[in-house]
DSSP file (Angstrom, degrees, kcal/mol; ACC not computed):
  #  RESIDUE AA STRUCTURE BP1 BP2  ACC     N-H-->O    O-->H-N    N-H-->O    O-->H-N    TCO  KAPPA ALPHA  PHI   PSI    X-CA   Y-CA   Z-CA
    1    1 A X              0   0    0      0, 0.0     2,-0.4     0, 0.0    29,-0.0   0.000 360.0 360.0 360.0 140.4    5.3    3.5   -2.5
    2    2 A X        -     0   0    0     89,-0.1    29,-2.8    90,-0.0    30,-0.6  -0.925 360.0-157.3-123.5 140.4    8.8    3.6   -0.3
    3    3 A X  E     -ab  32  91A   0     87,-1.3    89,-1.3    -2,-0.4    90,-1.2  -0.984  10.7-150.1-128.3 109.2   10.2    0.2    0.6
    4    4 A X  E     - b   0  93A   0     28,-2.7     2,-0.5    -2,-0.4    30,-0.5  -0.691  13.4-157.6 -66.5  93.2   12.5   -0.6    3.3
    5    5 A X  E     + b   0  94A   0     88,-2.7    90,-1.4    -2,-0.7     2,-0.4  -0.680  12.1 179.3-100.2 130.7   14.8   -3.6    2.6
    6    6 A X  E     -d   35   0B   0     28,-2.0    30,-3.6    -2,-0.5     2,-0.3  -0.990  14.8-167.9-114.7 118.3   16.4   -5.7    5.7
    7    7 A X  E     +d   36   0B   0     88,-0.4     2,-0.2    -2,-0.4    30,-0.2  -0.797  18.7 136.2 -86.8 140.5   18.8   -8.9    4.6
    8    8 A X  E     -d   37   0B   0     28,-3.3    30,-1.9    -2,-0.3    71,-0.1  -0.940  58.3-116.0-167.2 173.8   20.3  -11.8    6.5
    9    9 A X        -     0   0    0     -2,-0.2     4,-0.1    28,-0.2    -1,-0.1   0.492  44.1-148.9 -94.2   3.2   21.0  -15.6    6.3
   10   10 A X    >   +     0   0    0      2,-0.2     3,-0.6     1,-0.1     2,-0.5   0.701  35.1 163.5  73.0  13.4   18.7  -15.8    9.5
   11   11 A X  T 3  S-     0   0    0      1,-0.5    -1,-0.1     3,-0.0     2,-0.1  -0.592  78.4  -6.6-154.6  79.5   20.7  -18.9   10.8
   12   12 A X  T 3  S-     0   0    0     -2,-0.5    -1,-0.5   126,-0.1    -2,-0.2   0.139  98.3-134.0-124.8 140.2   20.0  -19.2   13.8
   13   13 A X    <   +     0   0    0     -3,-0.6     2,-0.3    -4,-0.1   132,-0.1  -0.576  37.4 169.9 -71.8 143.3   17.9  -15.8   14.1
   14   14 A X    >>  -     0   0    0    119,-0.1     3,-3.7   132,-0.1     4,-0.9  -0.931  50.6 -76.5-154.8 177.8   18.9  -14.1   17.0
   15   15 A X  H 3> S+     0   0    0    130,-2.3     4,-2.0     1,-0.3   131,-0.1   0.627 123.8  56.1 -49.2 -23.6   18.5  -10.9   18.8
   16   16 A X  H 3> S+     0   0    0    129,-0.3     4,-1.0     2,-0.2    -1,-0.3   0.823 109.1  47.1 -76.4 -35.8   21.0   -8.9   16.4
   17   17 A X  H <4 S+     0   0    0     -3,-3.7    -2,-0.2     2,-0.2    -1,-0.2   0.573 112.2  49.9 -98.8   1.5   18.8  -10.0   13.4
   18   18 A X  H >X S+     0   0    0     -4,-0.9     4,-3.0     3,-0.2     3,-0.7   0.827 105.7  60.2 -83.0 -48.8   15.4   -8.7   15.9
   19   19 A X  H 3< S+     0   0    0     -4,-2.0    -2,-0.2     1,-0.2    -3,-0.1   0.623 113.7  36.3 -68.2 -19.9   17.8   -5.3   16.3
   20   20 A X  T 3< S+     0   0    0     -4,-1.0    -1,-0.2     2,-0.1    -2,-0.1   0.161 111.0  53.6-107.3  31.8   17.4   -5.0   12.2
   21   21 A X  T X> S+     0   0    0     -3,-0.7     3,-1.1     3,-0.1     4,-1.0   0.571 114.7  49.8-110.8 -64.8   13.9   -6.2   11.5
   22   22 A X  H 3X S+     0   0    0     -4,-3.0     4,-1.4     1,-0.3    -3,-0.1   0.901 103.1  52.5 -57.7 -28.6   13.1   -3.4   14.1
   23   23 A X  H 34 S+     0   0    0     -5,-0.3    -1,-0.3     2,-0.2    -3,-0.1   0.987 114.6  51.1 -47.8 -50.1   15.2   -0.5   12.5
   24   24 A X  H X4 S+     0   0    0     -3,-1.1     3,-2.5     1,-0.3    -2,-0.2   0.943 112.7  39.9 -67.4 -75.3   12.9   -1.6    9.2
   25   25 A X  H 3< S+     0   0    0     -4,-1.0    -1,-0.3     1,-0.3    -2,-0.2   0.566 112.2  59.4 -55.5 -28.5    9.3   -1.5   10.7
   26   26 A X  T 3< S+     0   0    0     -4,-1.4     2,-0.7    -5,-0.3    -1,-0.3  -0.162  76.2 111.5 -98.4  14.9   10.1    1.5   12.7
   27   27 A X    X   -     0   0    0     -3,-2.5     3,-1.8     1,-0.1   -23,-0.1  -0.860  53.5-158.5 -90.7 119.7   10.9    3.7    9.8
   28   28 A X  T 3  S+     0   0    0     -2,-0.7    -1,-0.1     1,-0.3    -3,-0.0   0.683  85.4  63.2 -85.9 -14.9    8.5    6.2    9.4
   29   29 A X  T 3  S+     0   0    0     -3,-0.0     2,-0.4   -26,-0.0    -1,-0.3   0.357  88.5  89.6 -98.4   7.2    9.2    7.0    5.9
   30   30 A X    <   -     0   0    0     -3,-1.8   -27,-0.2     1,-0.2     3,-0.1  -0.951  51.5-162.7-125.2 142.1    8.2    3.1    4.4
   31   31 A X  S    S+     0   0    0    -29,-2.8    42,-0.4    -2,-0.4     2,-0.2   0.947  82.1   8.8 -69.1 -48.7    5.2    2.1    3.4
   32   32 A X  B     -a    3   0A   0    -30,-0.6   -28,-2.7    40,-0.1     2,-0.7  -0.848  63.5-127.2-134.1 152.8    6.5   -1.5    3.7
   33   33 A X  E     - e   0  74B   0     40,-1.2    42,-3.2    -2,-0.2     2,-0.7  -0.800  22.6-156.6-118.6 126.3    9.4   -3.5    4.9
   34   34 A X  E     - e   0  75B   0     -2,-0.7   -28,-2.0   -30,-0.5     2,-0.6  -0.649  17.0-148.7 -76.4 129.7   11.1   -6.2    2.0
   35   35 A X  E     -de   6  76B   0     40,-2.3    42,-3.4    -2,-0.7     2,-0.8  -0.938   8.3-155.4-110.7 134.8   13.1   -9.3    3.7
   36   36 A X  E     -de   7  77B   0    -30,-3.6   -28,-3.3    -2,-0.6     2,-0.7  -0.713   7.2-170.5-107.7  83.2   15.6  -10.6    2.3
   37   37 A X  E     -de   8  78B   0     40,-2.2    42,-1.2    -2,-0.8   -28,-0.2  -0.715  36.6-121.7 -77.2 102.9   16.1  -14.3    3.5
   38   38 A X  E     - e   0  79B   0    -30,-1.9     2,-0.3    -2,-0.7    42,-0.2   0.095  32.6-109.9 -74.4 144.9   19.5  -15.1    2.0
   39   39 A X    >>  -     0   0    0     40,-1.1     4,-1.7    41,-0.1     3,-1.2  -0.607  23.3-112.7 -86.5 133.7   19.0  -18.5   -0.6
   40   40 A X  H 3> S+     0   0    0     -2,-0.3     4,-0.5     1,-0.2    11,-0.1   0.903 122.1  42.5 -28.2 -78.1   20.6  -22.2    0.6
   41   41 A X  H 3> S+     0   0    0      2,-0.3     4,-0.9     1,-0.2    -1,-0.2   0.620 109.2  53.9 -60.2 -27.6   23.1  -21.9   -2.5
   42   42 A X  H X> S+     0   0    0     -3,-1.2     3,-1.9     1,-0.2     4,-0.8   0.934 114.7  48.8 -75.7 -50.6   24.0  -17.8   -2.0
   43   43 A X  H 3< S+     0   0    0     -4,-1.7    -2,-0.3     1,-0.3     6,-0.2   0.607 103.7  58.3 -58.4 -12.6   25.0  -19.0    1.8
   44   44 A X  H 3< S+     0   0    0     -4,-0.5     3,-0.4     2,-0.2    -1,-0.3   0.788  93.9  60.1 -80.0 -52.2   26.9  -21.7    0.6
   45   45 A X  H << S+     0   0    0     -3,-1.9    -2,-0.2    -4,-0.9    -1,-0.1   0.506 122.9  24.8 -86.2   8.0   29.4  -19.4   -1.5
   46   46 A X  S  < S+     0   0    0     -4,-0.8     2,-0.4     3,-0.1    -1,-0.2   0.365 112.6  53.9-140.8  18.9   30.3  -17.7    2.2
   47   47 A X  S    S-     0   0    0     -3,-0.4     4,-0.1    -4,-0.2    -1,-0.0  -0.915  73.4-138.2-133.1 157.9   29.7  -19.8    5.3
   48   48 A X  S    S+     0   0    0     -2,-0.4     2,-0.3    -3,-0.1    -4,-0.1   0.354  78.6  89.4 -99.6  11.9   31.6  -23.4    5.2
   49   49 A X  S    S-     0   0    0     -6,-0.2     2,-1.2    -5,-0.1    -3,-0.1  -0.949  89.9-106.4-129.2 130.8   28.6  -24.8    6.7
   50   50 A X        -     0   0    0     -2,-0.3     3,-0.1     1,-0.1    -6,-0.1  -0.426  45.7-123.3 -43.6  98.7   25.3  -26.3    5.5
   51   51 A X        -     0   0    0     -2,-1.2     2,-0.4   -11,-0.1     3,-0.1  -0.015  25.5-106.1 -49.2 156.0   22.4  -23.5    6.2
   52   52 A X  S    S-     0   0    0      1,-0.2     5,-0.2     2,-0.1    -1,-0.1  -0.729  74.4 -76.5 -84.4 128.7   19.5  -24.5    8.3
   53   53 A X    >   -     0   0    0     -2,-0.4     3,-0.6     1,-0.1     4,-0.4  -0.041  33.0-117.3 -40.6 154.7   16.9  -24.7    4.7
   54   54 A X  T >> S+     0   0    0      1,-0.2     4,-4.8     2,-0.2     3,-1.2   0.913 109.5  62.5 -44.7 -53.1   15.7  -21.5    3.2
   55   55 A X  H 3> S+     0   0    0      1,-0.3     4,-0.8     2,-0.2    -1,-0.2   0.697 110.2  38.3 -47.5 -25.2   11.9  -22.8    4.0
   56   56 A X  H <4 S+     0   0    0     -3,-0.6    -1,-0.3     2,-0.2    -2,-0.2   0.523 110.7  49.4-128.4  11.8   12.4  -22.8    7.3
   57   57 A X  H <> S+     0   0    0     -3,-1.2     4,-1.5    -4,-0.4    -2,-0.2   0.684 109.4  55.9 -87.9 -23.3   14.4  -20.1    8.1
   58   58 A X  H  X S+     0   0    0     -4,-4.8     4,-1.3     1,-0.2    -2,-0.2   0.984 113.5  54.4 -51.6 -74.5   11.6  -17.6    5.8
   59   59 A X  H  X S+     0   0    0     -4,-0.8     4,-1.4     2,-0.3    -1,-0.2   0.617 103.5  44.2 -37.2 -41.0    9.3  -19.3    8.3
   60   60 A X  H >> S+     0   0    0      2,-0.2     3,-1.1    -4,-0.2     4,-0.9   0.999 121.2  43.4 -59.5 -81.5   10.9  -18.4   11.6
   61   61 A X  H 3X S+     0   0    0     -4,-1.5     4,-0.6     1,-0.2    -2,-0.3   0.573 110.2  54.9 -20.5 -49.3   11.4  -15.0   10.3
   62   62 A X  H 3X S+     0   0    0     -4,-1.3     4,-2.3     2,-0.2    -1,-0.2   0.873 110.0  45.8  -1.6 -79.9    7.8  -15.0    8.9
   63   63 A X  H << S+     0   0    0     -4,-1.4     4,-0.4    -3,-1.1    -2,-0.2   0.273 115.4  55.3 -88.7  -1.2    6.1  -16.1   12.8
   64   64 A X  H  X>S+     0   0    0     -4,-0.9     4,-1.7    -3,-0.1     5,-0.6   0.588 108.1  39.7 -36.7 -61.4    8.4  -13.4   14.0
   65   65 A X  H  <5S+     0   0    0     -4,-0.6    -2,-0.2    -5,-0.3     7,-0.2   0.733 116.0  48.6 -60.9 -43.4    7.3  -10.8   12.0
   66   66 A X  T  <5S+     0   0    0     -4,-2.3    -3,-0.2     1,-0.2     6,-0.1   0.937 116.4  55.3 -65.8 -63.4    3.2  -11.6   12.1
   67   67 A X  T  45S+     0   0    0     -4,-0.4    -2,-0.2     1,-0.3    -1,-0.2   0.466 119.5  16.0 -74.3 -20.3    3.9  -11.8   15.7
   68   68 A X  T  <5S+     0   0    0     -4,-1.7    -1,-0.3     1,-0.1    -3,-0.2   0.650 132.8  41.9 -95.0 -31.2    5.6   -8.5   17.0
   69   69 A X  S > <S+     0   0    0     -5,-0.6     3,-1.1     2,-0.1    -2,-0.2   0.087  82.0 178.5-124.3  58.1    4.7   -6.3   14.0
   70   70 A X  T 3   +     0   0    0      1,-0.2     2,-0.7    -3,-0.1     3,-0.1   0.222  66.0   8.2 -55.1 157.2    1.3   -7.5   13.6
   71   71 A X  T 3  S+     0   0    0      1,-0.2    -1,-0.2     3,-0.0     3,-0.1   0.053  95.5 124.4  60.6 -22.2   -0.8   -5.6   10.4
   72   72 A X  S <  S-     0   0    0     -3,-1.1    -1,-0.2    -2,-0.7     2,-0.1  -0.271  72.1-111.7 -24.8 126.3    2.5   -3.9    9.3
   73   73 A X        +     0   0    0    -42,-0.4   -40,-1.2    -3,-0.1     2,-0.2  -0.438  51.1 157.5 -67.0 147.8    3.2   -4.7    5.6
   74   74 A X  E     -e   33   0B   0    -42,-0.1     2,-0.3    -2,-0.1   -40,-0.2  -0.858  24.8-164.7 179.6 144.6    6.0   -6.9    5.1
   75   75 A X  E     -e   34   0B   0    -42,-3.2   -40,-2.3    -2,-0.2     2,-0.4  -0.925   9.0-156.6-136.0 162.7    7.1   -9.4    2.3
   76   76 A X  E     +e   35   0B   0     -2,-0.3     2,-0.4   -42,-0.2   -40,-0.2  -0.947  25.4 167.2-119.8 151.0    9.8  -12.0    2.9
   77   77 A X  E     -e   36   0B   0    -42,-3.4   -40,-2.2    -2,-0.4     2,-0.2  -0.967  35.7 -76.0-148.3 178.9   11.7  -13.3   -0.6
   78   78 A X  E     -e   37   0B   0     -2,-0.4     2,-0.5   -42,-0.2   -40,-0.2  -0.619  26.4-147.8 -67.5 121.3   14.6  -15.2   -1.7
   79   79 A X  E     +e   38   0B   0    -42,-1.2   -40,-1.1    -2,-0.2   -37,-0.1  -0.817  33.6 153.5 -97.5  82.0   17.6  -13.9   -1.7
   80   80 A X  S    S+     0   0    0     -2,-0.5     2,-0.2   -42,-0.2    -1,-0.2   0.959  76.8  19.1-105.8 -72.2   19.8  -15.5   -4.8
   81   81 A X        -     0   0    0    -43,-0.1     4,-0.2     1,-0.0   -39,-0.1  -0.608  69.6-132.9-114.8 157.8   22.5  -12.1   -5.3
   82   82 A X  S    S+     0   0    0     -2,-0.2    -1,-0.0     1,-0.1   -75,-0.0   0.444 113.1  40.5 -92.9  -0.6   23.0   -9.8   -2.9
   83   83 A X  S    S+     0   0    0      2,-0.1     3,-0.5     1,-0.0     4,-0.4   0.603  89.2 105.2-125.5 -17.5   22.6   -6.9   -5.9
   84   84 A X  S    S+     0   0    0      1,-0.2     3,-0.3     2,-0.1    -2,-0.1   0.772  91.5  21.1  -5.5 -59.8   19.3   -8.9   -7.9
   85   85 A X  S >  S+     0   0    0      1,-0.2     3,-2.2    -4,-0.2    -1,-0.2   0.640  96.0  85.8-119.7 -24.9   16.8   -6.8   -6.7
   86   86 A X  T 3  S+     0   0    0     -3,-0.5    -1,-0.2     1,-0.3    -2,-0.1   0.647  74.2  78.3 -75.5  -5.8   17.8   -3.4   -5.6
   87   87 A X  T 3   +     0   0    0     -4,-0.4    -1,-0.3    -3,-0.3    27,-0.1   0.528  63.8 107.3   1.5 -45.0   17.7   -1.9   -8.8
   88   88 A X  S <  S-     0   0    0     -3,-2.2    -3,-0.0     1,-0.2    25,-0.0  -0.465  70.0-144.8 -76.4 121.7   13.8   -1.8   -8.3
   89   89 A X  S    S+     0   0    0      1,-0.2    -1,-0.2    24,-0.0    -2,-0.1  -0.103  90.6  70.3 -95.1  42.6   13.5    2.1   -7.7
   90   90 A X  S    S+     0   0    0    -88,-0.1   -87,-1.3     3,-0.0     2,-0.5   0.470  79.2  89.7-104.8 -22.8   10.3    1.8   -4.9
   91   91 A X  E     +b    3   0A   0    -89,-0.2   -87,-0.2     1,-0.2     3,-0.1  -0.438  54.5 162.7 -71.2 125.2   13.1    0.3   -2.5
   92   92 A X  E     +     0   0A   0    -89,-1.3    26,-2.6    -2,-0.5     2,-0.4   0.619  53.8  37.4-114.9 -36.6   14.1    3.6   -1.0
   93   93 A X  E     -bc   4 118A   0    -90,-1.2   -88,-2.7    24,-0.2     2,-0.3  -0.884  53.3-163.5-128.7 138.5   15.8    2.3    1.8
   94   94 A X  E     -bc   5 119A   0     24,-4.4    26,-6.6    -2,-0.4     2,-0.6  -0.993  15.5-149.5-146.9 153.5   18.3   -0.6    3.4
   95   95 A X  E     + c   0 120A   0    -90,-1.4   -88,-0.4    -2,-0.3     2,-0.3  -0.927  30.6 167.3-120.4 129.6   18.8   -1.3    6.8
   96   96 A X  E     - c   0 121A   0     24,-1.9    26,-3.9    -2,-0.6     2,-0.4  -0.977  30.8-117.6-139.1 164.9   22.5   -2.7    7.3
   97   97 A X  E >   - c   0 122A   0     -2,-0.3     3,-1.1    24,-0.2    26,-0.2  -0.617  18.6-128.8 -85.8 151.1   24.7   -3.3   10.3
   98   98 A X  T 3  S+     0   0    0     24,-1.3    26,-0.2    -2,-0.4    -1,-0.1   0.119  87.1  98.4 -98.2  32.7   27.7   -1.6   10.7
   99   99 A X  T 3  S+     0   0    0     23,-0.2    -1,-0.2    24,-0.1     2,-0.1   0.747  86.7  47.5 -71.2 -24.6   29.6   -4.6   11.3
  100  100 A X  S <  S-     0   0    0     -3,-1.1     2,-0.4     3,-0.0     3,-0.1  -0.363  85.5-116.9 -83.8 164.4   30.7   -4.4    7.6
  101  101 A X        -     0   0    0     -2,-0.1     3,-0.2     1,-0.1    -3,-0.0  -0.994  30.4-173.6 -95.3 137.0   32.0   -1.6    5.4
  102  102 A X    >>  +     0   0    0     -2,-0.4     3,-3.0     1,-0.2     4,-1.6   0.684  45.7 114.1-130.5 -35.7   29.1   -1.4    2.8
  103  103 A X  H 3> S+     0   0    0      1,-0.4     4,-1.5     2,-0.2     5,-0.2   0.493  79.3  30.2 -21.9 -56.3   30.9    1.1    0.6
  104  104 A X  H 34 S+     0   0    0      2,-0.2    -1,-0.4    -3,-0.2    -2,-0.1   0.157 116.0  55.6-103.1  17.2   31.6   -0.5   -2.4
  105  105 A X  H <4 S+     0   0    0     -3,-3.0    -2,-0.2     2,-0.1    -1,-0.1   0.311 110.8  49.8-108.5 -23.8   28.6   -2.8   -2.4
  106  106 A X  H  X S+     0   0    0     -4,-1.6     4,-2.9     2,-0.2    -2,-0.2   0.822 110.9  53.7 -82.7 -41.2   26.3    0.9   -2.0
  107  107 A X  T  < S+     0   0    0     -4,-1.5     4,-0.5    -5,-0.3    -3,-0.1   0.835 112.1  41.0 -73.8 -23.8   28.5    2.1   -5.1
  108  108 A X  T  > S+     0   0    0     -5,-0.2     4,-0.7     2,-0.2    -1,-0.2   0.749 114.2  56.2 -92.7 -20.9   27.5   -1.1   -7.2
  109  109 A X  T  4 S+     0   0    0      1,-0.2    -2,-0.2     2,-0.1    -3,-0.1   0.939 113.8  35.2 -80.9 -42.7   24.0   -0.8   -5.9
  110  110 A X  T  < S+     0   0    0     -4,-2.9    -2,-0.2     1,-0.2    -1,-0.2   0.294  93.5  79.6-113.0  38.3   23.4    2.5   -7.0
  111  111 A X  T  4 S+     0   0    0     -4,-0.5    -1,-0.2     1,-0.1    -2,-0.1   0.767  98.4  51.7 -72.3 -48.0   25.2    2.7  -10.0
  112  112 A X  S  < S+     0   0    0     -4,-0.7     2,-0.2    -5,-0.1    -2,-0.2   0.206  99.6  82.5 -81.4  27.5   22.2    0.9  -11.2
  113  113 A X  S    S-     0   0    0      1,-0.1     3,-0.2    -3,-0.1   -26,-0.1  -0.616  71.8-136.4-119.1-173.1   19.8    3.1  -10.0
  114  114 A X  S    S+     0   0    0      1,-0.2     2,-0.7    -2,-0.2    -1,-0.1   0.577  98.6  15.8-111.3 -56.8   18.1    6.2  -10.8
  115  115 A X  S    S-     0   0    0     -3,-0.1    -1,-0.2     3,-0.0     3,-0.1  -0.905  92.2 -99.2-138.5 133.6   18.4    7.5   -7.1
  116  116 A X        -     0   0    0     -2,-0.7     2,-0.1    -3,-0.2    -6,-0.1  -0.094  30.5-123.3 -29.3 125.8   20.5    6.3   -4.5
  117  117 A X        -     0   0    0    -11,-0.1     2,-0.5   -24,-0.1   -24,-0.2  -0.326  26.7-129.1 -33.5 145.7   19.1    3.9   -1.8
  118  118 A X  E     -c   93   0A   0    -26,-2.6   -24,-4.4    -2,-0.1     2,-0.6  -0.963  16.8-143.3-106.6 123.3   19.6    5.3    1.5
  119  119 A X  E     -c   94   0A   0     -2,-0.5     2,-0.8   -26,-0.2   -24,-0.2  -0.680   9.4-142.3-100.4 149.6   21.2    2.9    3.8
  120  120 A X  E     -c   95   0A   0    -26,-6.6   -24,-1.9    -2,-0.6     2,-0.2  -0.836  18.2-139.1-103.5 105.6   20.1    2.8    7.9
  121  121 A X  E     -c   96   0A   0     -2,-0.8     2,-0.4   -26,-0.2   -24,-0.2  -0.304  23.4-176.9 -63.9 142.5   22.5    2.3    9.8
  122  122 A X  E     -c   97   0A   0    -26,-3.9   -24,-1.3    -2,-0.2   -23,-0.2  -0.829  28.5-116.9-142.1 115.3   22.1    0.0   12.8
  123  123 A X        -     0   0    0     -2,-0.4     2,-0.1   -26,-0.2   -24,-0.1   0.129  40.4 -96.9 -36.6 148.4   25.1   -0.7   15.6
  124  124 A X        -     0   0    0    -26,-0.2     2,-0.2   -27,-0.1    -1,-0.1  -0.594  35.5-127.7 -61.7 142.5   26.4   -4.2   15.8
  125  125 A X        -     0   0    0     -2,-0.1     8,-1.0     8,-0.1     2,-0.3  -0.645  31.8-152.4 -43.8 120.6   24.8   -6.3   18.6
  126  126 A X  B     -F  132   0C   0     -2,-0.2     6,-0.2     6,-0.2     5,-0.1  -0.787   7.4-114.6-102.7-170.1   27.4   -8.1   21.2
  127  127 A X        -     0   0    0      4,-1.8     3,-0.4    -2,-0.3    21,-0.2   0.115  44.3 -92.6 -78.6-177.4   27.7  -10.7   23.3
  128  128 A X  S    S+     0   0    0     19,-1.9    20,-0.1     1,-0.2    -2,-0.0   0.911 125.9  54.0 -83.7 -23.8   28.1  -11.0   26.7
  129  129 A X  S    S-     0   0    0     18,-0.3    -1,-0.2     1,-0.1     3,-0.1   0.666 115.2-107.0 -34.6 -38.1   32.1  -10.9   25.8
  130  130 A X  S    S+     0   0    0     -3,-0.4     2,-0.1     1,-0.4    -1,-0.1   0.294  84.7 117.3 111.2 -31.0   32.1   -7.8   24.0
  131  131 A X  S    S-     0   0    0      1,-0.1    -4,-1.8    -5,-0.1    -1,-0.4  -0.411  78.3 -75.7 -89.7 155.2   32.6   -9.3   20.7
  132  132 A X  B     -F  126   0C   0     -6,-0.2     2,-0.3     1,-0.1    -6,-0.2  -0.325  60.8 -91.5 -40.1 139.3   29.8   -9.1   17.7
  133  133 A X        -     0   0    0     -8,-1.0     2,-0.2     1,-0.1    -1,-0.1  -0.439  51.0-148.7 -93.7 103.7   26.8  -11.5   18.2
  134  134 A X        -     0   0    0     -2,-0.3     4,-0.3     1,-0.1     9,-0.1  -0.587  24.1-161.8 -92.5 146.8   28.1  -14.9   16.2
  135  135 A X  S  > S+     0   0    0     -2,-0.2     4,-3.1     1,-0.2     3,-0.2   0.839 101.4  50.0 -89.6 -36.3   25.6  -17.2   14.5
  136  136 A X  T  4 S+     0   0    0      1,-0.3     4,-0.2     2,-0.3     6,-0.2   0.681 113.5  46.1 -86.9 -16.4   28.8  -20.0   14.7
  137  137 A X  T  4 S+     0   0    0      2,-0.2     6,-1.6     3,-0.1    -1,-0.3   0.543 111.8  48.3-100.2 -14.9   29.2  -19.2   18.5
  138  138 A X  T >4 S+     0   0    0     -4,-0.3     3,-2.0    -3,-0.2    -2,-0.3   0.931 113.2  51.1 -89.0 -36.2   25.6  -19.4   19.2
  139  139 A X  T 3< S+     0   0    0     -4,-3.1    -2,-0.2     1,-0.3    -3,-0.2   0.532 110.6  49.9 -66.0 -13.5   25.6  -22.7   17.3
  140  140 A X  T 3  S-     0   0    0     -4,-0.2    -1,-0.3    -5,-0.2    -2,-0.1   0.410 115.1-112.0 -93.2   0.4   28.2  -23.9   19.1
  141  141 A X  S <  S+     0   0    0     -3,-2.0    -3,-0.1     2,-0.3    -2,-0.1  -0.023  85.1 114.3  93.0 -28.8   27.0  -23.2   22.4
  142  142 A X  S    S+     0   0    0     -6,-0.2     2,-0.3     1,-0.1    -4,-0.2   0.716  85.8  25.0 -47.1 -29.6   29.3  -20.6   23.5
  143  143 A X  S    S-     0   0    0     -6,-1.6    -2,-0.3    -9,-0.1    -3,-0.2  -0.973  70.2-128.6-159.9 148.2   26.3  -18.2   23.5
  144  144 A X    >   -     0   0    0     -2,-0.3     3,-5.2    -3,-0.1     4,-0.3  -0.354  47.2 -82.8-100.0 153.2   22.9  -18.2   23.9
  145  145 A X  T 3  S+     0   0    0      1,-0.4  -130,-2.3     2,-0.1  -129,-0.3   0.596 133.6  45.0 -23.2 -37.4   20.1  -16.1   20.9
  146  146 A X  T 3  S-     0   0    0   -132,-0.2    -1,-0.4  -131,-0.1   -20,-0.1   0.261 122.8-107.6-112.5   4.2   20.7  -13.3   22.7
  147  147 A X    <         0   0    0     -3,-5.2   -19,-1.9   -13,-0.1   -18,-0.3   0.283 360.0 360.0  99.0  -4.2   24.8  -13.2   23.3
  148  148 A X              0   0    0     -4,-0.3    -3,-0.1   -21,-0.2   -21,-0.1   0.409 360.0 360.0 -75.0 360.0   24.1  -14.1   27.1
């Protein structure tokens, strides 16, 4: 079994977190795609802001999921650590944006493995600005789920 892992805090899901759910199911080389809905308390220790609850962002994510990539395996979990779980050597794969540099978070990941993860890369989304597709600018109004 090959497993394809996608992460986020989901909050507020928008079209950039649609542009890495689709990277995952469209990878021809997993059987199944893990989501990783980031935990109330992990979101805590990097956003200044109360998170929309876990429950109901899994759920959004969830009715998302059934509904574009219906019969496609897919499991949603809790995200606690951002390094918890990858350890597990069926996850073969991680789907990240390249808003980040992932380097030394890929070196700590497979340092505990047997064989590297392979990460998929997926371009940042923007806005209608130009800029990367903000959860705090859609929440603010400036822009709309989809950077418009």
């Amino acid at each position: 079994m090959s497993i394809i892992v996608v992460a986020g805090t989901f909050d507020p899901f928008h079209i950039g977190h649609e542009t890495l759910l689709k990277a995952a199911f469209a990878h021809k080389e997993s059987d199944s795609v893990l989501i990783g809905v980031m935990a109330d308390t992990y979101v805590l220790n990097f956003k200044k802001r109360e998170p929309t609850p876990y429950t109901t962002r899994a759920e959004i994510v969830k009715k998302y999921c059934f509904k574009i990539y219906k019969g496609k395996p897919f499991i949603i979990i809790c995200v606690k650590d951002a390094i918890e779980r990858m350890a597990y050597e069926q996850i073969k794969y991680i789907v990240l944006s390249t808003e980040r540099d992932y380097t030394s978070w890929l070196k700590a990941v497979n340092d505990m493995r047997y064989t590297p993860i392979i990460p998929i890369f997926v371009d940042v989304v923007v806005d209608k600005n130009g800029n990367r597709l903000s959860s705090t600018n859609i929440r603010d109004g400036k822009i709309d789920r989809e950077g418009k």
